[in-house]
C-alpha positions in Angstrom: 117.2 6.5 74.2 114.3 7.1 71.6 115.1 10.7 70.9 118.9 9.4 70.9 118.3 7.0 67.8 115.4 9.1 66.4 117.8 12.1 65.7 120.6 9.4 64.6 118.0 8.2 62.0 117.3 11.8 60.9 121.1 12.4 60.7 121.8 9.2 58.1 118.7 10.4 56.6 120.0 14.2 56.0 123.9 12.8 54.8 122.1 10.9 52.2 119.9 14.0 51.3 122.7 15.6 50.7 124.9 12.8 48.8 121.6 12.5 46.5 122.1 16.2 45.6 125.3 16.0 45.3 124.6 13.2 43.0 122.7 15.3 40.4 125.6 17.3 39.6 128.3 14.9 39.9 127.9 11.6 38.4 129.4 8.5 40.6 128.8 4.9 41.2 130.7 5.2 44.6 127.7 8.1 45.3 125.0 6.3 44.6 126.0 3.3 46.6 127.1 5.0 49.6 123.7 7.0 49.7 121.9 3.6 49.8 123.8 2.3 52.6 123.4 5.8 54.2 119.5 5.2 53.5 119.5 1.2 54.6 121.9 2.5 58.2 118.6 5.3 58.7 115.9 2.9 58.5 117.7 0.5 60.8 117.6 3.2 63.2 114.3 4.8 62.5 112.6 1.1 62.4 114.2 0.7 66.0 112.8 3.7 66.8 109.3 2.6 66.4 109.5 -0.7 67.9 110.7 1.2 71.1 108.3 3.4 70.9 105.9 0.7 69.9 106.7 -1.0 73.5 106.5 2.2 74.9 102.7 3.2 74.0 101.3 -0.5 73.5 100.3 0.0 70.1 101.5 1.6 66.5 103.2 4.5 67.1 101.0 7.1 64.8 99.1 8.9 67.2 100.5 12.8 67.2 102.0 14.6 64.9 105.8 13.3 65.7 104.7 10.0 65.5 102.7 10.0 62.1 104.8 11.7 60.0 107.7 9.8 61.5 105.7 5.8 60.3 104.7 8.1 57.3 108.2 8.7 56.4 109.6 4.9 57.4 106.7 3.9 55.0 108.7 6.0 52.0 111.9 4.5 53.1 110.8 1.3 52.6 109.2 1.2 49.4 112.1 3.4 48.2 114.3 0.1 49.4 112.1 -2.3 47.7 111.9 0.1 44.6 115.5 0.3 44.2 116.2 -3.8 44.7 113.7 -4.3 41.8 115.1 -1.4 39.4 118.1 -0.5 40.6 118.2 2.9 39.6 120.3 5.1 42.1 119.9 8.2 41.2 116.1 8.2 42.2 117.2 8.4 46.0 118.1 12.2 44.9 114.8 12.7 44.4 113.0 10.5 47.2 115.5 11.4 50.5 114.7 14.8 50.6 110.8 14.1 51.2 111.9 11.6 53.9 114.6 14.2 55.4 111.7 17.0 55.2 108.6 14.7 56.7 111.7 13.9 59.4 112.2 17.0 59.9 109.0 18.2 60.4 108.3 15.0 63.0 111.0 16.3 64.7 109.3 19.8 65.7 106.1 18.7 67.0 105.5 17.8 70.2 106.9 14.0 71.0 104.6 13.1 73.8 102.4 10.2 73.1 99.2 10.3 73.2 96.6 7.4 74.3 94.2 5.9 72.2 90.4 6.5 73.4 88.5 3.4 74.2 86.6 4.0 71.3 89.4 4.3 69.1 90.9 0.5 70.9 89.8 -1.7 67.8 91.5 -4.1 65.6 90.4 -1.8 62.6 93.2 0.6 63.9 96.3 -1.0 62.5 94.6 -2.2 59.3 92.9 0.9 58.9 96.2 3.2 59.3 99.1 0.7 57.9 97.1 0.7 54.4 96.7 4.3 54.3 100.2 4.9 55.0 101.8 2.9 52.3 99.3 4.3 50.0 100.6 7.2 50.3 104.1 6.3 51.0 103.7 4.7 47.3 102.2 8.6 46.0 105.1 10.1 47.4 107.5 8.0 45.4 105.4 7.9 42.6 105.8 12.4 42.7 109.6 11.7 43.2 109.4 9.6 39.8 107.0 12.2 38.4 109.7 14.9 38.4 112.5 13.1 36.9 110.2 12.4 34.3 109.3 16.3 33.4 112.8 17.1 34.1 114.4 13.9 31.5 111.5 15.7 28.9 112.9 18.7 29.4 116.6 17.5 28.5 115.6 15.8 25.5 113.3 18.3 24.3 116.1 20.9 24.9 118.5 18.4 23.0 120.6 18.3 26.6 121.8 15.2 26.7 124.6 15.0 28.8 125.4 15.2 32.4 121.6 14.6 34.3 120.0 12.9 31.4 122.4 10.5 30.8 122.3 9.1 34.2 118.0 9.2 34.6 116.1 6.5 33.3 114.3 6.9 30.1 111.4 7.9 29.8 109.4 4.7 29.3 110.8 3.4 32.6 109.6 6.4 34.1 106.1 6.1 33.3 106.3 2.6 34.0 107.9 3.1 37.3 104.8 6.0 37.9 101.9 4.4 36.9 102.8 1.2 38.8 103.6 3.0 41.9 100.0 4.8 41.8 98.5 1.3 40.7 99.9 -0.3 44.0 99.0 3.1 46.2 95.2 3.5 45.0 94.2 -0.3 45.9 96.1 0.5 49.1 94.3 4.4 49.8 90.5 2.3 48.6 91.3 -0.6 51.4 92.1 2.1 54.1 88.8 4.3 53.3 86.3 1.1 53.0 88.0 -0.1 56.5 87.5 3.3 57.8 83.6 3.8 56.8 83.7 0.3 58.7 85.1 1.6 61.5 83.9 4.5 62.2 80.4 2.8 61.7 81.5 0.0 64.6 82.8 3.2 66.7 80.4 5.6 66.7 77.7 4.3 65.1 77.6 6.2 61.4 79.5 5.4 58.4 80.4 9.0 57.5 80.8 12.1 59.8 82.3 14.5 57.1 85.5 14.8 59.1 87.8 16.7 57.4 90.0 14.0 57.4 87.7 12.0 55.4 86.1 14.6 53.3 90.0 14.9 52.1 90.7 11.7 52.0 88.1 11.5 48.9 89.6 14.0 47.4 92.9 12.7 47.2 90.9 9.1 46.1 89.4 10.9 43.5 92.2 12.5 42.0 94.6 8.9 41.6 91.1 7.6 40.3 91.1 10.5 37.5 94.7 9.3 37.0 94.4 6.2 36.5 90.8 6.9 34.7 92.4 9.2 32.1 95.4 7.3 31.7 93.3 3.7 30.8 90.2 5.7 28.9 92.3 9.1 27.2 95.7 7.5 26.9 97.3 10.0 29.8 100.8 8.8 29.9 104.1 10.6 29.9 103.9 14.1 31.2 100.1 14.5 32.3 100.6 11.6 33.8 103.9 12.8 36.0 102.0 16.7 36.2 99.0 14.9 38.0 100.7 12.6 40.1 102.5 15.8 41.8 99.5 17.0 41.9 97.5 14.3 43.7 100.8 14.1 46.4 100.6 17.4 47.1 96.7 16.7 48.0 98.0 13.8 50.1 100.1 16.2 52.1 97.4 18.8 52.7 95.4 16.0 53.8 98.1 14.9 55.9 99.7 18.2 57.5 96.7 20.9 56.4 93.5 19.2 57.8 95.6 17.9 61.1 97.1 21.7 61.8 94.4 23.5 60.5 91.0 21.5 61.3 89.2 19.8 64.5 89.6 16.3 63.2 88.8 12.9 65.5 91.8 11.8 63.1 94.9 11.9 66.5 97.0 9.6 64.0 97.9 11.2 59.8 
């Protein structure tokens, strides 16, 4: 029954994928609203999805490859709902459901056997620990999604294109707002889940930091929203540096995500 509404989840989330591109070339009202009930009729399924796999395993479902990128994915979904209550701009789904249909279908070709958490790992510091670090970077993934339509609405008006696409994106303010807000939410989020890691790891195995290669990543990624939001408040980075960086620091998030778990012994089991 899991797999059942799993794959149902991945199907609503691939019809909307492909509504959202069909939305780019085609403008419509009708399209954008029937991708977001699309979107909404996914994440009812994939949040069911969890919970029975969260009665299942006795505990948040991240552990394993399937299961991490599957939460990590949920986590996008929701701030993308959220996001488009408070802006109500529908043509960003065409640039936020194919992540979620990618990291879904990626979940869907690992291995979908859970794995139990060590004794060690049995701590209160999980949940806290791995929720905060999911929506941190649930919030960078949007905030990459945001990034391109701002590079691709400067590229319209520079080019003097001004129908079709740019018409229908946001200007260019919004945009940065909408970008720089997203990254202010995820870094707080990303800090939390590192100082409640060094804590935990410290309670666990008795050091603060092992150089995992989770971690050492981890601080890279911090580093590079830090410079973002460090150049953006000290050098006046807006607009496109702004956007360029914040695909830049996502696609850190996914190495450390995908990379260091496929490539690397890491005690990380969970993304």
């Amino acid at each position: 029954m899991e797999t059942i509404v799993f794959e149902l989840a991945l199907t609503f989330y691939f019809a909307a994928t492909l509504i959202g591109l069909l939305e780019i070339f085609k403008e419509s009202k009708g399209l954008s609203k029937l991708l977001l009930i699309l979107t909404a009729c996914g994440f009812v399924l994939h949040t069911l999805n969890i919970i029975m796999r969260y009665y299942t395993c006795g505990y948040l479902p991240i552990t394993g490859m399937h299961q991490a990128t599957s939460f990590f994915a949920w986590c996008i979904v929701l701030i993308f709902l959220f996001l488009q209550f408070r802006y109500q701009i529908g043509i960003i789904g065409a640039f936020i459901l194919p992540i979620v249909f990618i990291l879904m279908l990626s979940s869907s070709t690992f291995p979908r056997g859970i794995i139990p958490l060590s004794p060690v790992l049995q701590s209160y510091w999980f949940n806290i620990h791995t929720v905060l670090a999911f929506s941190g970077n649930a919030s960078f993934a949007i905030a990459s999604g945001v990034g391109v339509m701002y590079l691709l609405q400067e590229y319209y008006l520079k080019s003097k294109r001004l129908g079709g696409l740019f018409r229908r994106l946001p200007n260019l303010q919004i945009l940065d707002e909408i970008n720089y807000r997203l990254i202010t939410i995820g870094f707080p989020l990303l800090t939390i889940a590192i100082i409640t890691g060094v804590l935990w790891a410290e309670s666990a195995w008795g050091s603060y930091w092992r150089w995992d290669p989770k971690e050492v990543w981890s601080l890279i990624t911090w580093t590079i929203y830090a410079l973002v939001l460090h150049l953006r408040a000290i050098k006046g980075w807006r607009g496109k540096k702004a956007a360029i960086l914040s695909i830049i620091g996502f696609l850190s998030v996914l190495f450390t995500f995908f990379g260091v778990n496929l490539l690397f012994e890491s005690l990380h089991i969970f993304g």
